[in-house]
C-alpha positions in Angstrom: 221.5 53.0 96.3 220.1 56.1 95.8 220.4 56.2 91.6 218.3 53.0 91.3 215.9 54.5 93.7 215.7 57.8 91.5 215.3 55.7 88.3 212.4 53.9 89.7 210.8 56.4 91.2 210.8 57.9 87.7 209.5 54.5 85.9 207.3 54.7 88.5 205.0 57.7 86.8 204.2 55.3 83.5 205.1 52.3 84.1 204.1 51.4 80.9 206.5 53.0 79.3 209.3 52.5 81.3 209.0 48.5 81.7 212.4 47.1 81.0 213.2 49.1 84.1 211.1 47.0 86.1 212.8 44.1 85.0 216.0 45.5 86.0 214.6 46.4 89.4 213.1 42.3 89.7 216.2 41.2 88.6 218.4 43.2 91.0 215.7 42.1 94.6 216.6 38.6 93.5 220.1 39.1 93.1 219.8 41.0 96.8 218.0 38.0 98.5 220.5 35.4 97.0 223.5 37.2 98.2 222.1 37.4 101.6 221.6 33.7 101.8 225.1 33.2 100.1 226.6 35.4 103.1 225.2 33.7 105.6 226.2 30.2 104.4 229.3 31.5 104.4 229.0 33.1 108.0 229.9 36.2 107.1 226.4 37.0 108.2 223.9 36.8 111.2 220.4 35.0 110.3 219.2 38.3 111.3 221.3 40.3 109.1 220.2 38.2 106.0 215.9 37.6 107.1 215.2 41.5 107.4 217.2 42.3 104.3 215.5 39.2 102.4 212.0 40.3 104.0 212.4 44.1 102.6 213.5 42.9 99.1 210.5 40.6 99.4 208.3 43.1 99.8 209.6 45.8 97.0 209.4 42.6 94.8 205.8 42.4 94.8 205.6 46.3 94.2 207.4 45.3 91.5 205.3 42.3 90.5 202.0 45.2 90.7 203.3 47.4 88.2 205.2 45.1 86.0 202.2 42.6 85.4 199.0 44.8 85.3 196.9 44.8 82.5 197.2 46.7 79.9 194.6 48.8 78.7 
């Protein structure tokens, strides 16, 4: 966990540049938030142990959506 946060922290200085690693970092929150709700349907999982990881991923996907779908100038 703490190489993807490095990488985006990085991307995060022109994210202009760096946008395919924003894709990677949308596409990896929404692989997070599924397996959560796959865990618990399994019951491998409390409800609470998939809502606050699904509510955090929630929330760094629309930091995500900010940077990824600005305008360009």
């Amino acid at each position: 966990m703490i190489i993807p946060a490095i990488i985006y922290l990085w991307a995060a200085r022109d994210p202009e540049r760096y946008r395919q690693v924003f894709w990677l970092a949308l596409v990896e929150q929404v692989v997070l938030v599924l397996s959560c709700f796959y865990h618990r349907g399994a019951g491998d999982i409390t409800w609470a142990g998939t809502i606050i990881p699904a509510a955090i991923s929630g929330g760094l996907m629309f930091l995500v959506f900010v940077n990824l779908f600005q305008p360009r100038e």
